[in-house]
C-alpha positions in Angstrom: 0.0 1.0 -1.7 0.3 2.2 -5.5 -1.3 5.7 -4.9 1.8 6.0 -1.9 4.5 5.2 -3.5 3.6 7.3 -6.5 3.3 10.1 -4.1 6.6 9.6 -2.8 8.2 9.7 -6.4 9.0 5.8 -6.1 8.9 4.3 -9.6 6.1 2.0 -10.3 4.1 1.0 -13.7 1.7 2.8 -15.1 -1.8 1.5 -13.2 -5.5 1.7 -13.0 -7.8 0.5 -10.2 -11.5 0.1 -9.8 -13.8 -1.3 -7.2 -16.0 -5.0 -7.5 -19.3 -2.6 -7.2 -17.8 0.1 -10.2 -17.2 -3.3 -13.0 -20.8 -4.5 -11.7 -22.4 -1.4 -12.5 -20.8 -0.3 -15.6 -18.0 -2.9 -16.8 -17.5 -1.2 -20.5 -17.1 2.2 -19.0 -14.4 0.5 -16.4 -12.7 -1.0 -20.1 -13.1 2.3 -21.8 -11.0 3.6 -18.9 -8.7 0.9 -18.4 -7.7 1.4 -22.3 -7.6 4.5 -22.2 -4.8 5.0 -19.9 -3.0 1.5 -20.9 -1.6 -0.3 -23.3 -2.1 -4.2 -23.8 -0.9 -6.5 -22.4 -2.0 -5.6 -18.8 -1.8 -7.6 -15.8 -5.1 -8.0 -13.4 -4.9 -8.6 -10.0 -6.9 -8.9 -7.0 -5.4 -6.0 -4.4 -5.0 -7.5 -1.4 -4.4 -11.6 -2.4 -0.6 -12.9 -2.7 0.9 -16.1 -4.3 -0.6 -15.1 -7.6 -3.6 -16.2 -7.0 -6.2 -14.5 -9.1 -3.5 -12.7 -11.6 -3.7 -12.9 -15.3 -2.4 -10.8 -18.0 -4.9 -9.8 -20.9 -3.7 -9.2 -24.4 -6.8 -8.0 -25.3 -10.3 -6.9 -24.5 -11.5 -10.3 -24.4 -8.9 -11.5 -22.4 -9.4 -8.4 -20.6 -12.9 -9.5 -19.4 -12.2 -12.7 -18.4 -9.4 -11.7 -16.5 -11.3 -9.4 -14.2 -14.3 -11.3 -13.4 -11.3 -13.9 -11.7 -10.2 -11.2 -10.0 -13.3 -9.3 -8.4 -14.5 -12.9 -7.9 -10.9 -13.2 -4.7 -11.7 -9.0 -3.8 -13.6 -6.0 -4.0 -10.8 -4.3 -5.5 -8.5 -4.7 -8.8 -5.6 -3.2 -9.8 -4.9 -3.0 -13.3 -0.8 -2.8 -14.5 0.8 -1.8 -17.9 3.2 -5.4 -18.6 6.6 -4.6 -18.5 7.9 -6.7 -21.6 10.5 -9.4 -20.8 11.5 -8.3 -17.7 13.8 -9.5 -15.0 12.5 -10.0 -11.5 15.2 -8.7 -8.8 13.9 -9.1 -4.6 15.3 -7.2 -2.0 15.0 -8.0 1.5 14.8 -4.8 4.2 15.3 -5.3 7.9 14.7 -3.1 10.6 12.4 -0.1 11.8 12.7 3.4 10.8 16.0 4.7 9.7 18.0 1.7 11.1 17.3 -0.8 7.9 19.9 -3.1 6.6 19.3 -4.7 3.0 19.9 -8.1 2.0 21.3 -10.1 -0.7 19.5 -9.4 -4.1 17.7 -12.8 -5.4 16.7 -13.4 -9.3 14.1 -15.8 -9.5 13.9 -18.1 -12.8 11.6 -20.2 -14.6 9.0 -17.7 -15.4 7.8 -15.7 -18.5 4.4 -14.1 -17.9 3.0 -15.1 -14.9 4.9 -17.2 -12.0 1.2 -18.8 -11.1 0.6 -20.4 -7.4 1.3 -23.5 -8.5 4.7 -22.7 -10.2 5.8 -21.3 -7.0 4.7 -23.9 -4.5 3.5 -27.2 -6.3 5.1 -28.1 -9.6 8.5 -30.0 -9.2 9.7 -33.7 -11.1 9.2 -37.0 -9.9 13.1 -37.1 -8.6 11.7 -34.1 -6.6 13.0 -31.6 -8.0 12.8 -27.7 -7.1 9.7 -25.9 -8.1 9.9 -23.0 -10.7 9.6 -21.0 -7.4 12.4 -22.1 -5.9 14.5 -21.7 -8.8 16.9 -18.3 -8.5 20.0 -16.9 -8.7 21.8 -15.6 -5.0 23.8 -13.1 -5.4 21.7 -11.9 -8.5 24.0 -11.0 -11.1 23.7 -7.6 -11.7 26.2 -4.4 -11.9 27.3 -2.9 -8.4 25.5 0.5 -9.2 22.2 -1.1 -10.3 22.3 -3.2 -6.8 22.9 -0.3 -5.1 19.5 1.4 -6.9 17.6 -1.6 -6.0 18.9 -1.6 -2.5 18.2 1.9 -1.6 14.8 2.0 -3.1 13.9 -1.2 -1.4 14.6 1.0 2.3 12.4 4.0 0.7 9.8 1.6 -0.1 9.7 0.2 3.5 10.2 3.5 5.2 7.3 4.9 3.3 4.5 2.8 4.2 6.4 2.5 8.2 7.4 -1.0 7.8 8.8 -2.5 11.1 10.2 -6.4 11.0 11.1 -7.9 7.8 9.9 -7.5 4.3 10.8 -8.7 0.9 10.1 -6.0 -1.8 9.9 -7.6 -5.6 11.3 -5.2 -8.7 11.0 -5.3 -11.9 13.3 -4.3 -14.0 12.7 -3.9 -18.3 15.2 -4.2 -21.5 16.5 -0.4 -20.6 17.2 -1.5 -17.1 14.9 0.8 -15.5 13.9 0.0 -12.1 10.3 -0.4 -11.0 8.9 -1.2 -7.2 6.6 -4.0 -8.1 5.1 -5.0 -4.7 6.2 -5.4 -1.1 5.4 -8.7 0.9 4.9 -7.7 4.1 5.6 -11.3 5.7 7.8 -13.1 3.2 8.0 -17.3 3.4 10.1 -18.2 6.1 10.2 -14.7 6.7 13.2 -14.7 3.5 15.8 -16.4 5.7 17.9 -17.6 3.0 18.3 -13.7 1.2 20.2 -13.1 4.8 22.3 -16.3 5.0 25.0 -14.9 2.5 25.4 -12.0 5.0 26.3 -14.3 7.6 22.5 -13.7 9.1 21.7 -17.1 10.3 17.9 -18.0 10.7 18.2 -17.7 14.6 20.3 -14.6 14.3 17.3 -12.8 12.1 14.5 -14.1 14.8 16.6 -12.1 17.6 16.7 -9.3 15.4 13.1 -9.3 14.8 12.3 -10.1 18.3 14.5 -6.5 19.3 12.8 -4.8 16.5 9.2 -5.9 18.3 10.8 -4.4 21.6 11.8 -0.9 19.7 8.2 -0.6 18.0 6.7 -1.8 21.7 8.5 1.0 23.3 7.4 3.7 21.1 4.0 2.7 21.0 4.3 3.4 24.4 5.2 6.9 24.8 2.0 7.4 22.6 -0.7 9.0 24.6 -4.1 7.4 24.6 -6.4 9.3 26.3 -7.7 13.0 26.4 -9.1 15.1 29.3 -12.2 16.7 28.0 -15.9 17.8 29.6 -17.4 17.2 25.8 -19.5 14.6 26.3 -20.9 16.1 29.6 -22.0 19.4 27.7 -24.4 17.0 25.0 -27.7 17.2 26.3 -30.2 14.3 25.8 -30.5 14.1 22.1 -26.8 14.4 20.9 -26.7 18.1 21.1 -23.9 19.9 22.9 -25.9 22.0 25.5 
């Protein structure tokens, strides 16, 4: 997902993948590469996990190679990121399919530093019970109108790019300079992010009908797709594979 939004000029951090087999063959040539290219800290992550599970950030070499035998232990690949220093977190939901995308209410999450770990998102909360450091943000976020409105159309880019359909939340980051980077898209939010529409007078049963005539659009251009071909090809291969 990296390698497409860097080739649709979508900022994103600086980055560095590998694959489980490349660290098991030659893990100090993976390192040499990895620090070439970036500067500690880093984050490592599994590619294709969400919830945090598996992510670290490494300070150093050592905590470098710790961090990525977590992470090739949850998936074959790992993505290495350049750590954007004290950053602020800013979501964005999109709705829609194709050019017909309305944004929602920009969240800022709180109660995190380095790493917002599985169980600061869905476990920890006080005996009284309290919210957990996930559930902790800010609706409207409280940012300037022109830096909403950066955040908002890069959110639809990001979905368009990849041909989102339905609803996704996309996650920024954005650093001391207030430059904007695409941090990740999650393709099927909690709750599908009901509560970044409710501000917009987007109830939760309003956003399941709009999802439901979204699934109808898709439906009907998957249907004027054509899924067969006329073609004498496979009588003209002899016995043998070869085309006579």
């Amino acid at each position: 997902m990296k390698d497409v939004y860097k080739a649709n000029n979508i900022p994103i951090v600086d980055y560095h993948w590998f694959y489980r087999t490349n660290w098991k063959a030659d893990n100090m040539k993976i390192i040499s590469e990895i620090e070439s290219k970036l500067a500690y800290p880093v984050f490592v992550k599994p590619a294709n996990l969400g919830s945090s599970i598996g992510i670290n950030i490494a300070r150093n070499r050592e905590d470098l190679v710790e961090a990525i035998e977590v992470a090739v232990a949850y998936d074959r690949k790992v993505i290495i990121e350049k750590a954007v220093e004290n950053p602020r977190e800013i979501n964005c939901a999109v709705l829609g399919y194709d050019e017909e995308l309305e944004t929602s209410l920009c969240e800022e999450p709180l109660g995190w530093k380095d790493v917002l770990t599985f169980d600061d998102k869905y476990v920890k909360s006080n005996a009284k019970g309290g919210k957990s450091s996930g559930e902790r943000r800010i609706i409207p976020a409280d940012i300037e109108d022109s830096l909403r409105e950066e955040i908002e159309e890069l959110a639809k880019k990001a979905f368009i790019v990849i041909d989102g359909a339905g609803c996704s939340r996309i996650d920024f980051l954005i650093d001391e300079d207030e430059k904007v980077y695409v941090n990740e898209i999650n393709t099927l939010p909690g709750s599908i992010g009901f509560y970044l529409w409710e501000g917009k007078g987007i109830s939760f049963a309003n956003l399941i009908d709009k999802l439901i005539q979204v699934a109808l659009i898709t439906h009907k251009e998957k249907d004027e797709n054509i899924y067969s071909y006329d073609s004498d090809l496979f009588n003209k291969i002899s016995y043998g594979g070869k085309i006579k």
